[in-house]
N, C-alpha and C positions, 0 to 999 in steps of 0.2 A: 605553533599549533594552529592548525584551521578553526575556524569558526563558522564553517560550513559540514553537515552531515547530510547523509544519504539517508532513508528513511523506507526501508520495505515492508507494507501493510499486508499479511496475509497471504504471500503465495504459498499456499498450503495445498497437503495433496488432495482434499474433498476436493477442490475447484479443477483438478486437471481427469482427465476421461478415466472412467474406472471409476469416479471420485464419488461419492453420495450428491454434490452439487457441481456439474462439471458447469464451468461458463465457457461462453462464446468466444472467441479468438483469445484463452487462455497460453496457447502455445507459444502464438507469435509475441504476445503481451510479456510471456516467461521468459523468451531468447532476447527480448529487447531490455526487459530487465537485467539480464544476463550480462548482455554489452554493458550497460550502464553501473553495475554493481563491479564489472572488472576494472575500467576507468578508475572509479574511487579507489578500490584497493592500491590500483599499482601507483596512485600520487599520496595514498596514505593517507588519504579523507575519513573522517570517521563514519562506519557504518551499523546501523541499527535496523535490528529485525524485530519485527510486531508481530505477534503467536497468538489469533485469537482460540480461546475455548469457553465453549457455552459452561453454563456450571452445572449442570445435569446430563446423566448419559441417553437421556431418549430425545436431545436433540435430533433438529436435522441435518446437519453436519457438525465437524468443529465437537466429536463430543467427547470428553476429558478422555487423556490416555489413547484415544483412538490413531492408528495410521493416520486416518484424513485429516488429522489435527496437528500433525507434524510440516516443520515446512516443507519444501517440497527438493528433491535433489537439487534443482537447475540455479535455485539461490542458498544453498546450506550455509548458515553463519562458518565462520575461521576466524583463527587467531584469536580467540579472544571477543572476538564481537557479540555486544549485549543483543538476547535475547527479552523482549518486552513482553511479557504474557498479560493479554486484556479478557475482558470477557465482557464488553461493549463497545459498540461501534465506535467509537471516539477512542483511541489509542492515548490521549491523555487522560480520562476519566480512571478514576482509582488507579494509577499504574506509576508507577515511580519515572516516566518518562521525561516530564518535564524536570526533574532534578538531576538525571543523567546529563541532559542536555545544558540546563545550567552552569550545572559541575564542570563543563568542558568550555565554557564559554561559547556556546553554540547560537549562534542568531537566524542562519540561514541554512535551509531545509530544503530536499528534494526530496519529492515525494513521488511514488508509484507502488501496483499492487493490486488489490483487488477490494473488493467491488467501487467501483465507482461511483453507482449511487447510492453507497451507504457508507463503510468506513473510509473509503476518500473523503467522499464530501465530508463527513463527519472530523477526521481528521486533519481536516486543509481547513477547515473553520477555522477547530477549535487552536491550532496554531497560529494562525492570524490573529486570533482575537488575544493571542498570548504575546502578541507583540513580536512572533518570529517572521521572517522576509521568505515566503514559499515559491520552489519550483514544483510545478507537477509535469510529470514524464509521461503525456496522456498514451502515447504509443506502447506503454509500458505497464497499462492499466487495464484489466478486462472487467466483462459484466455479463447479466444474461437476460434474457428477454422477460418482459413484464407485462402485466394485466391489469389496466384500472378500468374500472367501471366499466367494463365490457370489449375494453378497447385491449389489442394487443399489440405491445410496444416492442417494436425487434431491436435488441442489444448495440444495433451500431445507434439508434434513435435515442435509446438510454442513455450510453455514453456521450454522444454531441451535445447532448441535454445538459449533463451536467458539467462535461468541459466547457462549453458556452458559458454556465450562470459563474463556474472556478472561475474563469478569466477574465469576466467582467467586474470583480470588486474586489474579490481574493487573494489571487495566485498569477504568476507567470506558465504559462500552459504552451508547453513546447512540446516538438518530437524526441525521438532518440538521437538522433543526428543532430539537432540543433541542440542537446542536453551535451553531446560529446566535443561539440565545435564549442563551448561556452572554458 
């Protein structure tokens, strides 16, 4: 039994075009998770899908029962694979996550999905701080452009942002290609 899983946060359909929240290089982010999610299956690593849903339906996306709250075709769980339903940005907070992964003897994490500056980072914490050994798949991770204080922040500047601050204390922050060649 491996002691490594795969960890997919949120590729749900609100984030892909059509979607109430579509982000920035979602596509390429969903086919590189794709590669990365096939790899696992075909060596039989375990894999776990994270489903968030706000808990009210006049969210802005993500809202219970909705299409956009479902994952998205290009990563559909199989076989058996646990679906994790959150309803906060941190995929361990109230969710039986951590005892899945205990229960399997799990130590080491790859992680990718979506948004990067919020349930990644929230989730690549809060696993480190649990004492598990994190890969992030940053090629494999989208986000969308932001606005503070007047300033507007384009989606690739979000992401470097918070792959930068992942990699420096966190996480091992690799591509797809270097996630495949591991």
């Amino acid at each position: 039994m491996s002691d490594h899983a795969l960890i997919i946060v949120d590729l749900q359909n609100d984030y892909f075009p059509g979607g109430r929240w579509p982000l920035v290089g979602i596509e390429k982010a969903a086919a590189n998770a794709g590669r990365v999610l096939a790899q696992f299956r075909e060596t039989g690593t375990p894999v776990i899908h994270i489903r968030h849903e706000f808990e009210t339906s006049d969210a802005p996306f993500f809202a219970p029962g909705s299409i956009g709250a479902q994952i998205n075709e290009r990563v559909l769980p199989e076989n058996g694979e646990p679906v994790v339903l959150k309803h906060h940005p941190n995929a361990f907070r109230d969710t039986e996550l951590k005892a899945l992964l205990d229960g399997q003897g799990i130590r080491k994490l790859t992680i990718l999905g979506a948004m990067s500056h919020v349930c990644i980072d929230a989730t690549v914490r809060a696993a480190v701080d649990l004492g598990y050994d994190v890969t992030v798949v940053q090629d494999a991770i989208a986000t969308r452009d932001l606005e503070f204080n007047g300033t507007d922040v384009p989606a690739k500047q979000v992401h470097a942002a918070y792959m930068a601050a992942l990699s420096f204390a966190y996480a091992t922050v690799v591509s797809t290609d270097e996630s495949l060649e591991r």
